[in-house]
Each structure stands twice: as C-alpha cells, then as structure tokens.
C-alpha positions as CSV (number, residue, x, y, z in Angstrom):
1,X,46.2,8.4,-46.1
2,X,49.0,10.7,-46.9
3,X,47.4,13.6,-45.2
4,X,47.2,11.0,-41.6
5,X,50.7,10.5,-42.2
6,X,52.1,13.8,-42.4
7,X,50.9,14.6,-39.3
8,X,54.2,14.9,-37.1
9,X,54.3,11.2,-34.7
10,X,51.6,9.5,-37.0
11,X,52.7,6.4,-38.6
12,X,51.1,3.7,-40.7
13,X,51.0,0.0,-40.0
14,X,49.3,-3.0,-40.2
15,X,46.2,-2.9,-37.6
16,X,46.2,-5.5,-35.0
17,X,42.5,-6.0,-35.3
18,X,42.0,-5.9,-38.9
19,X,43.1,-7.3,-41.9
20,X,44.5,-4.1,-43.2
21,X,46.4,-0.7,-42.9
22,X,46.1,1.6,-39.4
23,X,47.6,4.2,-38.6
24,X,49.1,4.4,-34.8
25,X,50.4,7.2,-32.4
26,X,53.0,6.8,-29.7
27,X,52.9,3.2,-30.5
28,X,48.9,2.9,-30.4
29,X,46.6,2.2,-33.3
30,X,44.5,5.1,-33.3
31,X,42.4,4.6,-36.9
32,X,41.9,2.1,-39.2
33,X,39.4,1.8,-41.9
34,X,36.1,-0.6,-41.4
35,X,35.0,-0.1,-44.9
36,X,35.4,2.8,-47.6
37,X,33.0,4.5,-45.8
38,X,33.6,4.2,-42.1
39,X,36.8,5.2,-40.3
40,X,37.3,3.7,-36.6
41,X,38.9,6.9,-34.4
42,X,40.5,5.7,-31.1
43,X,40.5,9.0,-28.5
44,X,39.6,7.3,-25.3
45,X,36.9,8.1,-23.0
46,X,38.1,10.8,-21.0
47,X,39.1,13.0,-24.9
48,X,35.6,11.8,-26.6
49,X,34.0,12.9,-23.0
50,X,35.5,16.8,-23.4
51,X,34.9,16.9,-27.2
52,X,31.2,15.5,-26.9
53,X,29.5,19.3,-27.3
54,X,31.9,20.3,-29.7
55,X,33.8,18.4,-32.5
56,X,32.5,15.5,-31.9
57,X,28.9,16.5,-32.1
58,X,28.8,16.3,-35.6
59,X,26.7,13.8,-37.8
60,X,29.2,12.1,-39.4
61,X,30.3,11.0,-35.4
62,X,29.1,8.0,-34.1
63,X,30.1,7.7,-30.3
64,X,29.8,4.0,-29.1
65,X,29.0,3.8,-25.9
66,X,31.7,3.4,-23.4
67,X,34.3,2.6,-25.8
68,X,37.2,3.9,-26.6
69,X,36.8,4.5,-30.4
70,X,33.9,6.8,-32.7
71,X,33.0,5.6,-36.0
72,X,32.4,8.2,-38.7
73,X,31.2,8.0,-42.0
74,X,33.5,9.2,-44.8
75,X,32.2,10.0,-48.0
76,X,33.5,13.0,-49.5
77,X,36.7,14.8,-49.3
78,X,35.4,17.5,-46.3
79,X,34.7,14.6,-44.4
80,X,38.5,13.2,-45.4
81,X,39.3,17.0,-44.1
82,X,37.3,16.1,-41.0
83,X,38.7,13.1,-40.1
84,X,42.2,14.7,-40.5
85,X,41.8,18.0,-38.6
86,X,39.7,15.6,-35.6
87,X,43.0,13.5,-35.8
88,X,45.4,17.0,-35.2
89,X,43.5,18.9,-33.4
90,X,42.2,16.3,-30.8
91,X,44.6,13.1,-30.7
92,X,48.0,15.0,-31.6
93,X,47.0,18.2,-29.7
C-alpha cells in the first residue's frame, strides 16, 4: 500500500464498490483489493487494448472481457512489484 501511494497523484480512499480501502487517480478508483490475493486494476479498454501483447500478457493478468478492470493474482512480493510498476508505467504514464 505504501508503495501505490507514493506514486505522485495516487491517493487512498475508501472504494465506492467495496467495503474497504482503494486507491484512486485524478479522482477515479483505479485498484482496490477483492481478497489477499486478487487486486482489481481499472485501465480502461482502449489502455488494456495497447498493453494486451505486452504487460498485460502475463499470467498473473486476468482481462475480463469488455470491462474496464484486470484482475491479477498477488502472492508474493514480485507480484506486489508488478502490480506497482503496471500502476506507473501504464495508468500514471
């Protein structure tokens, strides 16, 4: 959690879908947690559409559909380091 948050415009809050802590950009919740294992990443179509073939084709990724949000599974601290550098490189770039 303290590695989302000291990424420059990141900022934690309580998620509007969930009872719990998210994290939000510009104003938007952008990742929350759906269990210990399973982090909720919103990019949008249009950013998980360009990352598909690189980034986001990893196995910990899960890319629903036509939504808005991947899932991916969290269970050591590379993926932590994953979930991070997708969140700086890709959402904040």
């Amino acid at each position: 959690m303290n590695r989302l948050i000291a990424i420059p415009g990141i900022e934690e809050r309580r998620s509007r879908w969930q009872d719990s802590e998210a994290f939000c950009y510009r104003g938007k919740e952008v990742l929350h947690f759906d269990d210990a294992n399973i982090v909720d990443l919103r990019l949008g179509r249009k950013t998980i559409k360009a990352h598909q073939d690189d980034e986001l084709n990893d196995p910990r990724v899960t890319v629903r559909g036509q939504s808005d949000w991947v899932n991916i599974r969290v269970a050591s601290s590379e993926d932590v380091e994953f979930v991070v550098g997708l969140v700086r490189d890709i959402l904040v770039e």
